[in-house]
Biotite code that builds the C-alpha atoms (Angstrom):
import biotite.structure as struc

atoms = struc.array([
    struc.Atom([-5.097, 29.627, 2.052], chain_id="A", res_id=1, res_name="UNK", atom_name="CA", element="C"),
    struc.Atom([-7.528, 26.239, 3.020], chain_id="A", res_id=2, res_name="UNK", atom_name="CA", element="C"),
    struc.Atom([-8.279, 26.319, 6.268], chain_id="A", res_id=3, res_name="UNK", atom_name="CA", element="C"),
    struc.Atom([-7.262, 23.506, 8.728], chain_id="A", res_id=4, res_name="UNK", atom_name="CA", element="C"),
    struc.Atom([-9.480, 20.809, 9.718], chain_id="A", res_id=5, res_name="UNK", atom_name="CA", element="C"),
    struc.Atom([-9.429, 20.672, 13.596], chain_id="A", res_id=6, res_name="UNK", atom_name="CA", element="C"),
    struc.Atom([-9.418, 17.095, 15.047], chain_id="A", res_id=7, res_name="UNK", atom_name="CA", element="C"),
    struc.Atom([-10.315, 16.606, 19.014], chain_id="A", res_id=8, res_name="UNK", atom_name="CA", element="C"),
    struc.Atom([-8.019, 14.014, 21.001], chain_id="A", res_id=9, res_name="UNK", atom_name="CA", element="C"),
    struc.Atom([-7.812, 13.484, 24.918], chain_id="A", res_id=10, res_name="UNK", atom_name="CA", element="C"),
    struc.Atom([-4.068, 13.276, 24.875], chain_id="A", res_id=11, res_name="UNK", atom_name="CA", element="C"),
    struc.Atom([-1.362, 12.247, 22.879], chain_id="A", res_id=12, res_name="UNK", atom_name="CA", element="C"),
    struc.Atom([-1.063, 9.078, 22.177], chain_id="A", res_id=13, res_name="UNK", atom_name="CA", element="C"),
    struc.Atom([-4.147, 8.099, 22.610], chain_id="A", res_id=14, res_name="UNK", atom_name="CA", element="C"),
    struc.Atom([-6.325, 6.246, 20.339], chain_id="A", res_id=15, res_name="UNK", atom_name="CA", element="C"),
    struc.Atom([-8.683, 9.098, 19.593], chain_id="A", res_id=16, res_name="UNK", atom_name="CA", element="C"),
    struc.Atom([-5.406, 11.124, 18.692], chain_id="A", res_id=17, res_name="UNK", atom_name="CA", element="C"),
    struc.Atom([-3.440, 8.332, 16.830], chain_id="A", res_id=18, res_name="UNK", atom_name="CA", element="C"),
    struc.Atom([-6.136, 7.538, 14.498], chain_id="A", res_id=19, res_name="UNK", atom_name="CA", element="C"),
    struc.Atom([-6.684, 11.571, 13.525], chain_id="A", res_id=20, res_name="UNK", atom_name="CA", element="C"),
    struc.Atom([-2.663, 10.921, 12.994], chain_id="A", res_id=21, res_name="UNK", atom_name="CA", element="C"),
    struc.Atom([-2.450, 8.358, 10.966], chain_id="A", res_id=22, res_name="UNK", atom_name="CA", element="C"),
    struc.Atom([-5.335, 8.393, 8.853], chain_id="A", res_id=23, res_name="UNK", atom_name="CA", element="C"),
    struc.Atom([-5.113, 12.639, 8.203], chain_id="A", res_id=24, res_name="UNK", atom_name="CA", element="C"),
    struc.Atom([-1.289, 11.575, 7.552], chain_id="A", res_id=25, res_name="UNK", atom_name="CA", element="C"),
    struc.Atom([-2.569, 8.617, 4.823], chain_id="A", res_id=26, res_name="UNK", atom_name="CA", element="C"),
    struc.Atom([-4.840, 11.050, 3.502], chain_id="A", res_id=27, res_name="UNK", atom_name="CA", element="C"),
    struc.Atom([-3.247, 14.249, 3.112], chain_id="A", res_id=28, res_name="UNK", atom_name="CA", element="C"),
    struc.Atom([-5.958, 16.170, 5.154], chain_id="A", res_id=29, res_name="UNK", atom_name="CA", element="C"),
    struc.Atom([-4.984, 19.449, 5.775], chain_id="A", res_id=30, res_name="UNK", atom_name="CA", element="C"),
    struc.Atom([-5.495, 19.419, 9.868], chain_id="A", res_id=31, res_name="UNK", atom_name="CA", element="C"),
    struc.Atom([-4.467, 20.310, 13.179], chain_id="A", res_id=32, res_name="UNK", atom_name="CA", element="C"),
    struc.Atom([-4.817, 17.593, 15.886], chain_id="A", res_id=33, res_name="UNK", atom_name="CA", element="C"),
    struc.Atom([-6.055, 19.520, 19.325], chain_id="A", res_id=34, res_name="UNK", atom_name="CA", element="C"),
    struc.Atom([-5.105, 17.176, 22.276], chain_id="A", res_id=35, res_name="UNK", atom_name="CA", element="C"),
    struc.Atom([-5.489, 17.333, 25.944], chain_id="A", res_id=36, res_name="UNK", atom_name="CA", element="C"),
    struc.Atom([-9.674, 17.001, 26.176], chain_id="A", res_id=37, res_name="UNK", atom_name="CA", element="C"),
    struc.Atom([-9.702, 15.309, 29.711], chain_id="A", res_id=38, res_name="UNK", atom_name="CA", element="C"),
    struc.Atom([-12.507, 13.009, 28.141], chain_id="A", res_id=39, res_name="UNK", atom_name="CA", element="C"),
    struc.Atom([-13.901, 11.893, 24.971], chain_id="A", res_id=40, res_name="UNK", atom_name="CA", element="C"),
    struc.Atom([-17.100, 13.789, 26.510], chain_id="A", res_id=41, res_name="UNK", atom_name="CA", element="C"),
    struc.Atom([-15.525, 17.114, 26.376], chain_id="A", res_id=42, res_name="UNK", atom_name="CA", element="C"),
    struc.Atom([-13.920, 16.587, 23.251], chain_id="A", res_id=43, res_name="UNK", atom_name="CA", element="C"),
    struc.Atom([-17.848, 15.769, 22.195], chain_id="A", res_id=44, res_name="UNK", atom_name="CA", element="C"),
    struc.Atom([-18.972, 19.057, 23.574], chain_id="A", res_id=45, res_name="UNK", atom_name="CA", element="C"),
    struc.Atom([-16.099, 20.760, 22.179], chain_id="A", res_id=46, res_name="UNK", atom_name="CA", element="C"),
    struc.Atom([-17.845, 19.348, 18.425], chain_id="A", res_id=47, res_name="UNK", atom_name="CA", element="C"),
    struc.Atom([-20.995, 20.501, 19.399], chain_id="A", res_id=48, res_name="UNK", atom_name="CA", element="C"),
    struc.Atom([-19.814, 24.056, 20.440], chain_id="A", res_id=49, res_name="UNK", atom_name="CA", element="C"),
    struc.Atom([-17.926, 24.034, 17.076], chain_id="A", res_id=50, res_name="UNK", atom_name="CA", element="C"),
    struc.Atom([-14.724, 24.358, 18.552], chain_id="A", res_id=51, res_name="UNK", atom_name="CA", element="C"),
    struc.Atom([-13.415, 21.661, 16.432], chain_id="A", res_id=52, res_name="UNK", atom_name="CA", element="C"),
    struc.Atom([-14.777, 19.895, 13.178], chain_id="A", res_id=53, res_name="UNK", atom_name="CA", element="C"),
    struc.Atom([-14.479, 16.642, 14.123], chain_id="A", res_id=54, res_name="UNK", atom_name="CA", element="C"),
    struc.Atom([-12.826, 13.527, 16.667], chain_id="A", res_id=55, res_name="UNK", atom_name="CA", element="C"),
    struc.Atom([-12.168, 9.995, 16.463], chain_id="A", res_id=56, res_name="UNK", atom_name="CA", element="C"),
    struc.Atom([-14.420, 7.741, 18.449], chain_id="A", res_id=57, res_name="UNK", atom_name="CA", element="C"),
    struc.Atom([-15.526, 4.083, 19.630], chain_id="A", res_id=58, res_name="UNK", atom_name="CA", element="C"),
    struc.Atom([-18.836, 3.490, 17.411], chain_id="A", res_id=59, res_name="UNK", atom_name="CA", element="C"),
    struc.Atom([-20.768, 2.690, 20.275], chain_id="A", res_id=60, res_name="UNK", atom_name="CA", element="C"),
    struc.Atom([-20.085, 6.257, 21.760], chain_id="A", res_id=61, res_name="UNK", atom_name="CA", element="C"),
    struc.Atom([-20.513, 7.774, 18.554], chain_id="A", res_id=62, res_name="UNK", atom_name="CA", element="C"),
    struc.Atom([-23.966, 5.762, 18.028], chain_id="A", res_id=63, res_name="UNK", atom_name="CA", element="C"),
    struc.Atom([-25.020, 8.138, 21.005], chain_id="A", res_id=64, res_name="UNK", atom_name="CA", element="C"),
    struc.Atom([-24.690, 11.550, 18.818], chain_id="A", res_id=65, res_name="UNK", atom_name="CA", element="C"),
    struc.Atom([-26.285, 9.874, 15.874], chain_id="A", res_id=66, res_name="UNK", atom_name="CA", element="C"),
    struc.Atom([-29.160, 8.731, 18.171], chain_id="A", res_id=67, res_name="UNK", atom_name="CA", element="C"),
    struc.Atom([-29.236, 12.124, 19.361], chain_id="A", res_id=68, res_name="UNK", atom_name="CA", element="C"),
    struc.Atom([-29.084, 14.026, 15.822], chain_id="A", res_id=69, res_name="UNK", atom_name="CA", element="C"),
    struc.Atom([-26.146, 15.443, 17.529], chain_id="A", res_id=70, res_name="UNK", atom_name="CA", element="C"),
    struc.Atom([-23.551, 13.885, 15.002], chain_id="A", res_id=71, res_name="UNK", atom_name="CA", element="C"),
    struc.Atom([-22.806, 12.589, 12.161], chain_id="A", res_id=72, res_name="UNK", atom_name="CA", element="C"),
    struc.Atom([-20.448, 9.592, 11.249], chain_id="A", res_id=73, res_name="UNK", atom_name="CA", element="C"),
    struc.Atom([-18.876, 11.102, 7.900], chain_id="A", res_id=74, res_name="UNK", atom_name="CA", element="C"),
    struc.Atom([-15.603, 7.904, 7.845], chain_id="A", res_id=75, res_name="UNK", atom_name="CA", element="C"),
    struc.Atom([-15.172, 4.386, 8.897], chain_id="A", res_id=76, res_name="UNK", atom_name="CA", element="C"),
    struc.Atom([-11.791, 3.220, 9.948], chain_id="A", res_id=77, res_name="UNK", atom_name="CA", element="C"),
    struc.Atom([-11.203, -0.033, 8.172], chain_id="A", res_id=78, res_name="UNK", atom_name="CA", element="C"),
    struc.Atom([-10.309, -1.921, 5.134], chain_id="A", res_id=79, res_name="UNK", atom_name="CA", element="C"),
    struc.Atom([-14.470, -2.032, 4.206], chain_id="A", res_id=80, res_name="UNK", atom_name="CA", element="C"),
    struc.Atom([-17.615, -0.638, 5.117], chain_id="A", res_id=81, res_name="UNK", atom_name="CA", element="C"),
    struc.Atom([-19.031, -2.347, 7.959], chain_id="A", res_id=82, res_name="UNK", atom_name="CA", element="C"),
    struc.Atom([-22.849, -4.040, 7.333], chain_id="A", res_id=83, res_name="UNK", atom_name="CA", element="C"),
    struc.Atom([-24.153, -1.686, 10.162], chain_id="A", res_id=84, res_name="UNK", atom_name="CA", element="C"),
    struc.Atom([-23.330, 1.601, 8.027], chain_id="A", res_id=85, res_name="UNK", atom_name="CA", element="C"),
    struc.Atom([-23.303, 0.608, 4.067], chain_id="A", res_id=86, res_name="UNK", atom_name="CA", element="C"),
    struc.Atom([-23.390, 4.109, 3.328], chain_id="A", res_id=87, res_name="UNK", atom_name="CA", element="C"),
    struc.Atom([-20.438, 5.170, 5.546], chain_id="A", res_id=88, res_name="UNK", atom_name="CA", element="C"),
    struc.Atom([-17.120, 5.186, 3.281], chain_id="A", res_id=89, res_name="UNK", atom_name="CA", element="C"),
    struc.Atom([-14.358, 3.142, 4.810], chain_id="A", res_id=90, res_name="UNK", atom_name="CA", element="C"),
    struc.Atom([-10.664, 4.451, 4.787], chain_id="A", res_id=91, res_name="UNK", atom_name="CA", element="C"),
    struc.Atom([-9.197, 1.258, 2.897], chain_id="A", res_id=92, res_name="UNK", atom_name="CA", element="C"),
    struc.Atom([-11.645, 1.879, 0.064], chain_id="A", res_id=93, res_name="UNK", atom_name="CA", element="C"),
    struc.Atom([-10.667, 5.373, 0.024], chain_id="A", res_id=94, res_name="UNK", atom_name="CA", element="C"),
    struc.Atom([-6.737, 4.731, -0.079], chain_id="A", res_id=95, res_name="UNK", atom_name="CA", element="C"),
    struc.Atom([-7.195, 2.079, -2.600], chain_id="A", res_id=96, res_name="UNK", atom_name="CA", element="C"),
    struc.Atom([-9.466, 4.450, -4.345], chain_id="A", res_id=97, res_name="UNK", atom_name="CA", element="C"),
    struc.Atom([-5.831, 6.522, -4.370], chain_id="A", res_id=98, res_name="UNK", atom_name="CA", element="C"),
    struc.Atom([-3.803, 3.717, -5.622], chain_id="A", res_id=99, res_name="UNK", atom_name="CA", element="C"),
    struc.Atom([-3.143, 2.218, -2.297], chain_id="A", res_id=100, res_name="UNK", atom_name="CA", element="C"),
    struc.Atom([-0.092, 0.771, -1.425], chain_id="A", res_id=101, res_name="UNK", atom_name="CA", element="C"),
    struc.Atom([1.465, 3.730, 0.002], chain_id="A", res_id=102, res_name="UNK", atom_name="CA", element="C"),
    struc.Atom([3.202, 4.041, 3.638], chain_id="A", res_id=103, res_name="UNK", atom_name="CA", element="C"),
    struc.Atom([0.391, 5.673, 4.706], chain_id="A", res_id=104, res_name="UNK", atom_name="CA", element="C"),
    struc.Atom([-1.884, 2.928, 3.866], chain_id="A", res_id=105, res_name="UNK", atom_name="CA", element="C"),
    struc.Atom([-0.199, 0.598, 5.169], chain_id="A", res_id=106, res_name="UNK", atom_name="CA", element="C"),
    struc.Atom([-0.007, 2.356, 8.516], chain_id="A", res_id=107, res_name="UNK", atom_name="CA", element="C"),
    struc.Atom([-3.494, 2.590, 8.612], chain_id="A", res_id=108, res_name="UNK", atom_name="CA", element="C"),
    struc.Atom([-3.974, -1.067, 7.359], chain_id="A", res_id=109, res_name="UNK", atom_name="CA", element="C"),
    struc.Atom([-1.737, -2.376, 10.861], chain_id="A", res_id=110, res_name="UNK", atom_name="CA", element="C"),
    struc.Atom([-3.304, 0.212, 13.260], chain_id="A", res_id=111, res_name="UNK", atom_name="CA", element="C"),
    struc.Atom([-6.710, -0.797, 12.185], chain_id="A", res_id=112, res_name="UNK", atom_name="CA", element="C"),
    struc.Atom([-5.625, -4.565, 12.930], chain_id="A", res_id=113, res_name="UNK", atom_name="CA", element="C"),
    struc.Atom([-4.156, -3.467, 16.317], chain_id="A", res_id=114, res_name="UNK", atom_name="CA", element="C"),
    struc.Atom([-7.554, -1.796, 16.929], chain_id="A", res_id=115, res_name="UNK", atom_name="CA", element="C"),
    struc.Atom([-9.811, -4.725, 16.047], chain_id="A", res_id=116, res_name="UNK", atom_name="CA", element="C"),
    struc.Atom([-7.797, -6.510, 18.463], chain_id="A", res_id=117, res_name="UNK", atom_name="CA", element="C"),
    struc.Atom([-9.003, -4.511, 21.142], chain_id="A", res_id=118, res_name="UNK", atom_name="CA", element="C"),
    struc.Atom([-7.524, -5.732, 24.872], chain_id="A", res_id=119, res_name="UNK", atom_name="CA", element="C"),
    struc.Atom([-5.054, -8.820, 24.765], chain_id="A", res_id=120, res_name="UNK", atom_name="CA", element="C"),
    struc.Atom([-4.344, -11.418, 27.639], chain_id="A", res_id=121, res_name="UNK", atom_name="CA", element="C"),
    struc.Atom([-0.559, -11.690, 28.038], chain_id="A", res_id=122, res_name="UNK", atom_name="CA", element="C"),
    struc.Atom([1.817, -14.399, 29.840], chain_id="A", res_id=123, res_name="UNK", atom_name="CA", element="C"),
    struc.Atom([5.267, -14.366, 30.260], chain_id="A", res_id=124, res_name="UNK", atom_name="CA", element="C"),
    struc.Atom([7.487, -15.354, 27.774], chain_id="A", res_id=125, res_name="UNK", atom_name="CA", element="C"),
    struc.Atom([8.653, -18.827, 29.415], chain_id="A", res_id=126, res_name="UNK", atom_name="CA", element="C"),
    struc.Atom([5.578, -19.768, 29.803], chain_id="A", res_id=127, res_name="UNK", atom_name="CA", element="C"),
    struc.Atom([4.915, -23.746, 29.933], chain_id="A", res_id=128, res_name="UNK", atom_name="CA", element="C"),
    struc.Atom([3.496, -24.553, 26.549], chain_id="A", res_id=129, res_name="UNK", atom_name="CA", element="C"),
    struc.Atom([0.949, -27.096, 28.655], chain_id="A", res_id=130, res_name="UNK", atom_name="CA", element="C"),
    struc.Atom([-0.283, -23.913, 30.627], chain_id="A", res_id=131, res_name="UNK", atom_name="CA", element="C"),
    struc.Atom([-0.427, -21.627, 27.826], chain_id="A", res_id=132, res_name="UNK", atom_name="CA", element="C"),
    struc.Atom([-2.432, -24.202, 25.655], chain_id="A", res_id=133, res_name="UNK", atom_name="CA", element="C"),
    struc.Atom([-4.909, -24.332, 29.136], chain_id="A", res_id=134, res_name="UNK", atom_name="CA", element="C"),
    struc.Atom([-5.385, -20.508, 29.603], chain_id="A", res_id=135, res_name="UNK", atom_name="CA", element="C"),
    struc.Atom([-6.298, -19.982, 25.936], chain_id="A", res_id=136, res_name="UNK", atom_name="CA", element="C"),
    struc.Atom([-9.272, -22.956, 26.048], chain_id="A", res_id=137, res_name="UNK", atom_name="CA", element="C"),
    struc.Atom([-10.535, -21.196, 30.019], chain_id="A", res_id=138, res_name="UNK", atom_name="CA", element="C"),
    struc.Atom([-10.534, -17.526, 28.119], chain_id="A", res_id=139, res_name="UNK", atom_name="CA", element="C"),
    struc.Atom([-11.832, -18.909, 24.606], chain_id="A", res_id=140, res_name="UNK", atom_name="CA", element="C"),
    struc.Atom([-14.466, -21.395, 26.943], chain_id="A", res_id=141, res_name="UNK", atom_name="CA", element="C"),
    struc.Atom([-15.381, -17.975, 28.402], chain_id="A", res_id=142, res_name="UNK", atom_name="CA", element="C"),
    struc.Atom([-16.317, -15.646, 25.778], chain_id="A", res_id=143, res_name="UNK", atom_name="CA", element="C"),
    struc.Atom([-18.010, -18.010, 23.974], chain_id="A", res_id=144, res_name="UNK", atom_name="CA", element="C"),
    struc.Atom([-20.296, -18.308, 27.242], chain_id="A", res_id=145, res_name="UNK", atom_name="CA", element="C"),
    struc.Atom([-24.035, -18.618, 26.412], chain_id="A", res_id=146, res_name="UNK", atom_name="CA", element="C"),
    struc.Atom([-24.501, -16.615, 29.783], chain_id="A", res_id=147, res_name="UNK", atom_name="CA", element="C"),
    struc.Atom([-21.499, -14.310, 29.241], chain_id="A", res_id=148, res_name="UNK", atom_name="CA", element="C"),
    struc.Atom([-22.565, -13.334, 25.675], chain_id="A", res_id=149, res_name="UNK", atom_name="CA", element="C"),
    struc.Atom([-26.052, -13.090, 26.650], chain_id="A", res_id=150, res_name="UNK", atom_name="CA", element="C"),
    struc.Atom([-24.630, -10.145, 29.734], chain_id="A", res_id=151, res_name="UNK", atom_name="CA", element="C"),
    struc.Atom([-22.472, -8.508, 26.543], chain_id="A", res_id=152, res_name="UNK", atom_name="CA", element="C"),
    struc.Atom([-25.178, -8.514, 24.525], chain_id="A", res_id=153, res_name="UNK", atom_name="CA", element="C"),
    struc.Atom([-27.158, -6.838, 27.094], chain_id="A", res_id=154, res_name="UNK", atom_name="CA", element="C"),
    struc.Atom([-24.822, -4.317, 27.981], chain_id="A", res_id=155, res_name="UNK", atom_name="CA", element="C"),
    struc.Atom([-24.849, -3.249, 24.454], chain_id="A", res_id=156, res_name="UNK", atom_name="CA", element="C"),
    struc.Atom([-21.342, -4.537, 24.313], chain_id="A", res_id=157, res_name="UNK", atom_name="CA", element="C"),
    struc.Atom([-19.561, -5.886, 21.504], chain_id="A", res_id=158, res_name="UNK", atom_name="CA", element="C"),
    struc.Atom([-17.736, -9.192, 22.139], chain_id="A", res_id=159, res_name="UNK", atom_name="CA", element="C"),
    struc.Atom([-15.519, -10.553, 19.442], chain_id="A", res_id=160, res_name="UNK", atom_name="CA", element="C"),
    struc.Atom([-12.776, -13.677, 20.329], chain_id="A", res_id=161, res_name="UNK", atom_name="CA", element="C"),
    struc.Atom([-9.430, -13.776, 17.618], chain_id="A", res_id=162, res_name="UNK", atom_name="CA", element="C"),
    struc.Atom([-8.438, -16.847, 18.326], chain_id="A", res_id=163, res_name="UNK", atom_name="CA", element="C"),
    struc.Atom([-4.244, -16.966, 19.540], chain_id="A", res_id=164, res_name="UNK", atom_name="CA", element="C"),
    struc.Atom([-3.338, -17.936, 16.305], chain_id="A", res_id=165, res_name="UNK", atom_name="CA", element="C"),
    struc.Atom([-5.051, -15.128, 14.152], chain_id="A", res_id=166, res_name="UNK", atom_name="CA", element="C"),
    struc.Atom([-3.225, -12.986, 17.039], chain_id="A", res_id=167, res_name="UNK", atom_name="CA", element="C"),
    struc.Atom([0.105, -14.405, 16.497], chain_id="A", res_id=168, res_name="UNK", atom_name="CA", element="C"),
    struc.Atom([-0.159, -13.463, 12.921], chain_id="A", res_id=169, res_name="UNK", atom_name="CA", element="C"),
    struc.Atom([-1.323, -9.977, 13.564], chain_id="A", res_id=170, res_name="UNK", atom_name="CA", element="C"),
    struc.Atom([2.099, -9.797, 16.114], chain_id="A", res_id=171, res_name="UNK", atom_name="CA", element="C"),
    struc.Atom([4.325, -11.377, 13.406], chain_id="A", res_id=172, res_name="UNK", atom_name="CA", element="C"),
    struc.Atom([2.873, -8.694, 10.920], chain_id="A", res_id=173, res_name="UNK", atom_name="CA", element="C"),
    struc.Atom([3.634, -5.749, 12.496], chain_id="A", res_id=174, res_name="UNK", atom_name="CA", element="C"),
    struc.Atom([7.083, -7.220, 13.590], chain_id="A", res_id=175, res_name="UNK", atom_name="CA", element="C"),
    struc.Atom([7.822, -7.690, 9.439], chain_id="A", res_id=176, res_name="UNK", atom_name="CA", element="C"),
    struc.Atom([6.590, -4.053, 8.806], chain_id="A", res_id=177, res_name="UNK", atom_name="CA", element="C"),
    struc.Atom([9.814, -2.398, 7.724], chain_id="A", res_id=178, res_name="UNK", atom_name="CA", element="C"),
    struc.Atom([12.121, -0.596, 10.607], chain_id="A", res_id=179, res_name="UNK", atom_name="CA", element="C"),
    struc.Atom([10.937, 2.776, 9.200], chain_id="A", res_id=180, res_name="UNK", atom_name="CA", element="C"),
    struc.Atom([7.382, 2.138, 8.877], chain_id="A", res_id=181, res_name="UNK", atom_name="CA", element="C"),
    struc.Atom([6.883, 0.589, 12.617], chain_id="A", res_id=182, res_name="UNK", atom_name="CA", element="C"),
    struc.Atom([8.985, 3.628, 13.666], chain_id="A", res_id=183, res_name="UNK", atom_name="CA", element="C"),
    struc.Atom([6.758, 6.124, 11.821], chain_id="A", res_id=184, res_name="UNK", atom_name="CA", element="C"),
    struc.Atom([4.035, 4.134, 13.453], chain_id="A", res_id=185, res_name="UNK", atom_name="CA", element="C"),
    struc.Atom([5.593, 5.191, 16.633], chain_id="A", res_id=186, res_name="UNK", atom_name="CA", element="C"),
    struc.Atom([6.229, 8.832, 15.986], chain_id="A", res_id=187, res_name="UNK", atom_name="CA", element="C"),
    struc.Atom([2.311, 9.431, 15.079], chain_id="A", res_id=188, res_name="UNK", atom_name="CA", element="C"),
    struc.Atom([1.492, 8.631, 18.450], chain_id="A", res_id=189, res_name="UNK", atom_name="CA", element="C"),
    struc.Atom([3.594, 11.626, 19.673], chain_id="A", res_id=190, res_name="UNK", atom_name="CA", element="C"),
    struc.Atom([3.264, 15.489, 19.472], chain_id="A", res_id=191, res_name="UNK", atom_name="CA", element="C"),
    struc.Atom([3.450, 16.887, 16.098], chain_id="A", res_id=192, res_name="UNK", atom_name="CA", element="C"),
])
């Protein structure tokens, strides 16, 4: 029989382990998820030793390995190649390359959203409209700081502002996915 394609994860539920989920679920890859690395750096030696074939990771980590000739970025998660790697298939091309539209792609389509979002600010709910208007200006003032983005820039860090709004419909989006997709959602970020 085909042999299983062995994915590194720190633990379930993670982010490293939820996108081998999702995306091996989307596209049908015969694999078995190993969780419980303590760090994305012993997953990474676990690669290198050949212990698995391959692991989820931020770009800027994974930059490191390429750097390094120690790995190789083989997929992109996202509906289109990013201009930094042209050559680098994305998974949206490859599920619409499949006919798209499937569960699976659209399970991949929200938790690629929910990625790009990265870290959100929250309030609470009763929040005074006047005081929720001022935070968003202070944190959108912020990032857009000549001084701040200079230190990000500098730190190798990449710094990207979605604007509440754009957020909002990201929320609302994956609050109209249907009941069973959000709770299939759910279940990929548990054992298997």
């Amino acid at each position: 029989g085909e042999q299983e394609f062995l994915m590194g994860a720190t633990a379930v539920g993670s982010g490293s382990y939820i996108d081998a989920r999702i995306v091996g679920d989307a596209l049908d890859i015969q694999q078995k998820v190993i969780h419980g690395f303590n760090s994305s750096s012993d997953a990474r030696l676990a690669l290198l030793r050949g212990d698995i074939f391959g692991m989820w990771s931020s770009l800027t980590s994974a930059m490191k390995g390429v750097r390094n000739a120690q790995e190789k970025i083989v997929l992109q998660l996202g509906p289109h190649r990013h201009p930094s790697m042209p050559a680098i298939p994305a998974t949206g091309e490859i599920l619409d390359s499949l006919g798209g539209g499937t569960d699976g792609a659209k399970l991949v389509d929200i938790w690629h959203a929910l990625n790009e979002v990265g870290r959100v600010i929250v309030a609470p709910p009763d929040v005074d409209e006047s005081k929720l208007a001022f935070l968003r200006q202070v944190v959108e003032s912020s990032v857009n700081d000549e001084e701040f983005v200079q230190l990000a820039a500098e730190s190798r860090r990449d710094l990207a502002f979605l604007p509440s709004h754009e957020l909002q419909q990201l929320v609302e989006s994956f609050a109209a996915l249907e009941t069973d997709l959000r709770f299939e959602l759910l279940s990929l970020a548990r054992s298997e």
